[in-house]
C-alpha positions in Angstrom: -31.8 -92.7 0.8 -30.5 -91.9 4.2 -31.8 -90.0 7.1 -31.0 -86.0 6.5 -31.5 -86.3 2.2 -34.9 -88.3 3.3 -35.2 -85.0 5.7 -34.4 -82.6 3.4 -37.1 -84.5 1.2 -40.0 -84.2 3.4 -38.9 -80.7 4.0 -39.4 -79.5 0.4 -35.6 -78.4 1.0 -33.1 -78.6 -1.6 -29.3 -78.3 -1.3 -27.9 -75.7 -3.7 -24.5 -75.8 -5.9 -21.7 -75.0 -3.9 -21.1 -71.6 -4.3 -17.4 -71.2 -6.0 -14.6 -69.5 -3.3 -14.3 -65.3 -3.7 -10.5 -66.5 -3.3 -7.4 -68.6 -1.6 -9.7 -71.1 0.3 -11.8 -74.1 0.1 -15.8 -74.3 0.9 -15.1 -77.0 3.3 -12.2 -79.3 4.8 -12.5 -82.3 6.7 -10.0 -83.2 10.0 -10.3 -86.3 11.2 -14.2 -86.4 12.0 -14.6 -82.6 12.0 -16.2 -80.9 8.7 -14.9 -77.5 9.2 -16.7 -75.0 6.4 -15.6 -71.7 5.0 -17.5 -68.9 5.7 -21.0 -68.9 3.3 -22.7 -66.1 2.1 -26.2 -66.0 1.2 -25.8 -67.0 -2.5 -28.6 -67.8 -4.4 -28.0 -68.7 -7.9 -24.4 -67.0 -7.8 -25.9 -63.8 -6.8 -26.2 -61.9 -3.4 -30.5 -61.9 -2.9 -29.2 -58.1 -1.0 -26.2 -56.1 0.1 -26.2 -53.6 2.8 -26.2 -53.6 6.6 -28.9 -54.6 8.8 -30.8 -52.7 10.5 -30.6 -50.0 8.0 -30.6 -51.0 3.9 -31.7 -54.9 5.0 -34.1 -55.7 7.6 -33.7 -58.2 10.5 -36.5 -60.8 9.5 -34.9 -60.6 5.7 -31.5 -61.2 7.3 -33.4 -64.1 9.0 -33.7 -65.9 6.0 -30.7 -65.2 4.6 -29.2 -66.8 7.6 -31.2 -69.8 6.9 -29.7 -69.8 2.9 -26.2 -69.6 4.5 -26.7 -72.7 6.3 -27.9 -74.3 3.1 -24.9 -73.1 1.2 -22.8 -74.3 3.6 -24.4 -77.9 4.2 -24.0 -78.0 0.3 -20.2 -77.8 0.8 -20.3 -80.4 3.6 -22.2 -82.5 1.4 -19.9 -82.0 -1.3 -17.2 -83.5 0.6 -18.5 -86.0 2.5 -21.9 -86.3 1.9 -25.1 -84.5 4.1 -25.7 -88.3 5.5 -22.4 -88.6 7.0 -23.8 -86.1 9.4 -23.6 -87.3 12.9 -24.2 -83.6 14.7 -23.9 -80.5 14.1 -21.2 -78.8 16.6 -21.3 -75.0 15.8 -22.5 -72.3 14.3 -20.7 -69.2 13.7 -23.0 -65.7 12.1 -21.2 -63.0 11.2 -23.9 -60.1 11.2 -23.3 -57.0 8.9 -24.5 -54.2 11.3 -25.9 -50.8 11.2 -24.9 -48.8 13.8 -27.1 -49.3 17.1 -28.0 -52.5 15.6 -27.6 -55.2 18.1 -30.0 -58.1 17.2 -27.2 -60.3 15.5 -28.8 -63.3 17.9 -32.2 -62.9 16.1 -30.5 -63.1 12.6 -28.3 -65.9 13.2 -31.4 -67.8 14.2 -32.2 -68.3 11.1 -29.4 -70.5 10.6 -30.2 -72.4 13.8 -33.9 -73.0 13.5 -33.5 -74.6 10.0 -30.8 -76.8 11.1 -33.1 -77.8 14.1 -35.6 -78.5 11.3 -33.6 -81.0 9.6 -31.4 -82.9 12.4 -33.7 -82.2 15.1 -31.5 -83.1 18.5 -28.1 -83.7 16.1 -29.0 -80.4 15.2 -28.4 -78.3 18.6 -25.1 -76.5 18.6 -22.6 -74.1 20.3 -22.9 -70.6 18.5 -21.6 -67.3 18.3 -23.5 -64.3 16.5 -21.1 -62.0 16.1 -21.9 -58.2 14.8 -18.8 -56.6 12.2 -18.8 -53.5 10.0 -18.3 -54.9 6.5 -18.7 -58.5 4.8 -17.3 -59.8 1.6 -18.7 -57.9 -1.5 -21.6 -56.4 0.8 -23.3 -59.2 2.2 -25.5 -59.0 5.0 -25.1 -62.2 6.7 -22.4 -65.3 6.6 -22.5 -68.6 8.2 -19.8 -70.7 8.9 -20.0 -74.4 10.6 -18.5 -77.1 12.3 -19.9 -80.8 12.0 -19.1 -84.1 13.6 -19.5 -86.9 10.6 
């Protein structure tokens, strides 16, 4: 076993099934030594956990932790490609933030996302990010997660 499944071990943390594309795209594509992922919604199971906007149907600290699923879904992909332990860094994080009007704590949500995957790779794990607030997300979600990793 290698460093990040040994960490994902000790974590009690579990990869999921990659979740299966809503259409024309792959979960993940490598370029040279960049892991580029698809955007990942919070599947769990095959099923959105909630749909809505937060700030109004979902709350901040539940959109929290359905950053932090994201993240999983899309290390999932990654690790369906190359493998979680081909990992050198992680690079970026981009959160897409479905947002009630007036709602402007995309940063806070997102962070759920970024504290897990300081959890796991610890320093390999600090990243460039963007949190980004939008009307709509595919079939309702409330929060999507895409990355970029060095392997």
């Amino acid at each position: 076993m290698s460093a990040w499944t040994t960490r994902l071990k000790e974590l009690g943390v579990e990869l999921p099934a990659v979740a299966a594309p809503l259409a024309a795209y792959v979960p993940a594509t490598q370029s040279g030594p960049w892991v580029f992922t698809s955007g990942q919604l919070p599947f769990v199971d095959g099923q959105l956990p909630a749909t809505g906007k937060v700030g109004a149907e979902v709350s901040p600290e539940e959109a929290k932790r359905y950053a932090a699923t994201c993240v999983l879904n899309a290390l999932a992909a990654v690790d369906a490609l190359v493998g979680i332990d081909s990992i050198k860094r992680v690079v970026k994080v981009v959160g897409f933030v479905a947002s009630a009007e007036g709602f402007t704590g995309q940063p806070g949500v997102v962070n759920g996302a970024s504290e897990l995957l300081g959890e796991i790779f610890g320093d390999a794990g600090k990243h460039a990010r963007s949190a980004v607030g939008v009307a709509e997300l595919p079939i309702g979600a409330p929060v999507e997660i895409e990355l970029i990793v060095e392997v």
